[in-house]
C-alpha positions as CSV (number, residue, x, y, z in Angstrom):
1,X,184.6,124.4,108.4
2,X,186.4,124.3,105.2
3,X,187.9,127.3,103.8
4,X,187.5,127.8,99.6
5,X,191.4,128.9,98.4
6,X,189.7,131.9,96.2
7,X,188.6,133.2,99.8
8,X,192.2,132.6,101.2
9,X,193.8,134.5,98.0
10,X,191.3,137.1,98.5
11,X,192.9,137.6,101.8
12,X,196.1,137.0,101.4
13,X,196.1,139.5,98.2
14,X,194.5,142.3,100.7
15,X,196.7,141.6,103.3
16,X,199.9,142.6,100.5
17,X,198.1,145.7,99.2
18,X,197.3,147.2,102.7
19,X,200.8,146.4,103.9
20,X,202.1,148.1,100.3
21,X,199.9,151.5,101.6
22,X,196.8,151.0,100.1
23,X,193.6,148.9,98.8
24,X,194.0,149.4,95.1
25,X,196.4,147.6,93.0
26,X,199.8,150.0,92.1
27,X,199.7,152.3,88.7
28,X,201.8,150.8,86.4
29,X,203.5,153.5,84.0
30,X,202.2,153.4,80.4
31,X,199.3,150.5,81.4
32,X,195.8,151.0,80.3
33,X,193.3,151.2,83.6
34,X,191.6,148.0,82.3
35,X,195.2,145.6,82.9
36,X,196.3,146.5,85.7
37,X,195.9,144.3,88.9
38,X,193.7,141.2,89.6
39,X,191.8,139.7,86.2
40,X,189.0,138.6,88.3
41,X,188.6,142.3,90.3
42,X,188.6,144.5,87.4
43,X,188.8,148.0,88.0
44,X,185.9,148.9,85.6
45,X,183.1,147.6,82.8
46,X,184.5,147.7,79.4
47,X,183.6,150.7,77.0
48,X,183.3,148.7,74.3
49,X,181.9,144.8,74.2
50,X,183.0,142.3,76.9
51,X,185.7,140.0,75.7
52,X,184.9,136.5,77.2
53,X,188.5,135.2,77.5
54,X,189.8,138.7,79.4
55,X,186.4,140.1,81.0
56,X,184.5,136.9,81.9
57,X,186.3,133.4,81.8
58,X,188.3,134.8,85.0
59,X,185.4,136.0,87.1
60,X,184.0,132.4,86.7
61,X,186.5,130.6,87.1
62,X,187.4,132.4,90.4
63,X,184.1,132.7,91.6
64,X,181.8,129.6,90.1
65,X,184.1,126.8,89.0
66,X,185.5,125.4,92.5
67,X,182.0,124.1,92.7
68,X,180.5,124.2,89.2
69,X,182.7,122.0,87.5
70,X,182.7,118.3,86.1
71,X,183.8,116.8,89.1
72,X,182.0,118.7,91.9
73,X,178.5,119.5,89.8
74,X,176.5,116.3,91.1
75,X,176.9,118.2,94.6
76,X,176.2,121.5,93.7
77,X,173.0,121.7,91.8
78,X,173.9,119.2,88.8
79,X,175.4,122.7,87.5
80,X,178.1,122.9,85.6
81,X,180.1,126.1,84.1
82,X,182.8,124.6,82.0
83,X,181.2,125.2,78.8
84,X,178.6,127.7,77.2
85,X,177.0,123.8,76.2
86,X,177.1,122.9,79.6
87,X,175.6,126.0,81.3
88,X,172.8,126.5,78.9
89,X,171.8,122.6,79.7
90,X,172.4,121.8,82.8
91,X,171.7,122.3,86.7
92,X,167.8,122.5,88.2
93,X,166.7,125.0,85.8
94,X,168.2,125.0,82.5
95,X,169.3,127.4,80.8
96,X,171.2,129.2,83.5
97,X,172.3,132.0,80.5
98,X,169.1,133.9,78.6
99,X,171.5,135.4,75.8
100,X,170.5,139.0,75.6
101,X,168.5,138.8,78.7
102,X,170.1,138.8,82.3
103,X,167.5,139.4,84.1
104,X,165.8,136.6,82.9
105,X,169.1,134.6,83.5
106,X,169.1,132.4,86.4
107,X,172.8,132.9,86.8
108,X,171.8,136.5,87.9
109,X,169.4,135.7,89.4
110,X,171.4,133.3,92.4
111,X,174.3,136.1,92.4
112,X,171.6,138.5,93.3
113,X,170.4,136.9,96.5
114,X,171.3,137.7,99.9
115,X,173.9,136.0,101.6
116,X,171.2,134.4,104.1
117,X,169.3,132.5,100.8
118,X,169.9,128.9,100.7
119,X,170.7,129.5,96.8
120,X,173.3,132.1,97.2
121,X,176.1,131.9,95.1
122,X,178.5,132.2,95.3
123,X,178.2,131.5,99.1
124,X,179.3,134.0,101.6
125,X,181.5,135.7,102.0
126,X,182.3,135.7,98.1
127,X,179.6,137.4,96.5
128,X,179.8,138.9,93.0
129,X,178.1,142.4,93.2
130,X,179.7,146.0,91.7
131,X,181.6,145.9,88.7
132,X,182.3,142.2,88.1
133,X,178.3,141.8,88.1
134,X,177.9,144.6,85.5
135,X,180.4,143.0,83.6
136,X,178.6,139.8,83.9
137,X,175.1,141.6,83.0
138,X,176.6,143.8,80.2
139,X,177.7,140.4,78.5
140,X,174.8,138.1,78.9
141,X,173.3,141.5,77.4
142,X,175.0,141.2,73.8
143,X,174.1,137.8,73.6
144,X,176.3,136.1,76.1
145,X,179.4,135.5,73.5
146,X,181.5,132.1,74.4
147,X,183.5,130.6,72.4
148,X,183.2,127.0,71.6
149,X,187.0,126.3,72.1
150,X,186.8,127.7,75.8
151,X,186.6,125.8,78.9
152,X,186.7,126.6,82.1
153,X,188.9,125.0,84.6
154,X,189.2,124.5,88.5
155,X,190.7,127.4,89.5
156,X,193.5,125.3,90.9
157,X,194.4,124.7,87.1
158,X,195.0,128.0,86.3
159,X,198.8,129.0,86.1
160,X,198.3,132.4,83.9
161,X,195.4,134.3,83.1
């Protein structure tokens, strides 16, 4: 059984904060709520609109793109996430995004499903659910904003967020 490396961050990550006294990530004097910690566990949903680079591009990467990427799509669906193109025309039932619409969006629609669905994604144990999926809804909700100059890489490629 092959273990995904977002899945042995996750733990490895836990396993710091419950030895530093705690589950949440430290308060860092004169930070806004919003920066602190982990870019792909965000502490809350933006007040304002979701910025794709900061809010988004992190929770796919670390969540969708081990799988949904150039590389790796023809075995996962025909899916791939690394650009808005991409995602609105490919996998088994294009378009995965419905700007303005998540609940029409079958990208929602497979992070919704139990972790005993064949579809799940992402599979278990790493599903997307609380705040990162609110995120997720609230931007596919004003119009699903990506810019054409971002792609998403392998989360093995990613050095900063």
């Amino acid at each position: 059984m092959e273990i995904s490396h977002s899945f042995l961050v996750r733990i490895f990550v836990a396993a710091i904060a419950v030895g530093l006294g705690g589950c949440h990530s430290p308060t860092i004097v004169g930070e806004e709520p919003e920066n602190i910690g982990d870019p792909t566990w965000p502490l809350k949903v933006p007040d304002g609109p979701v910025d794709f680079r900061k809010h988004v591009r992190p929770i796919l990467i670390i969540n969708c793109l081990e799988c949904h990427n150039s590389k790796d799509a023809k075995e996962n669906g025909g899916f791939n996430l690394e650009t808005k193109k991409l995602a609105m025309t490919t996998g088994s039932k294009p378009p995965a995004l419905v700007p303005g619409k998540p609940d029409e969006s079958m990208l929602i629609d497979v992070l919704k499903l139990g972790v005993e669905h064949h579809k799940s994604m992402p599979p278990a144990p790493d599903k997307i659910w609380g705040v990162r999926m609110e995120i997720l809804r609230k931007w596919i909700r004003e119009g699903a904003p990506w810019p054409d100059n971002v792609r998403l890489v392998h989360p093995r490629k990613i050095k900063k967020w």
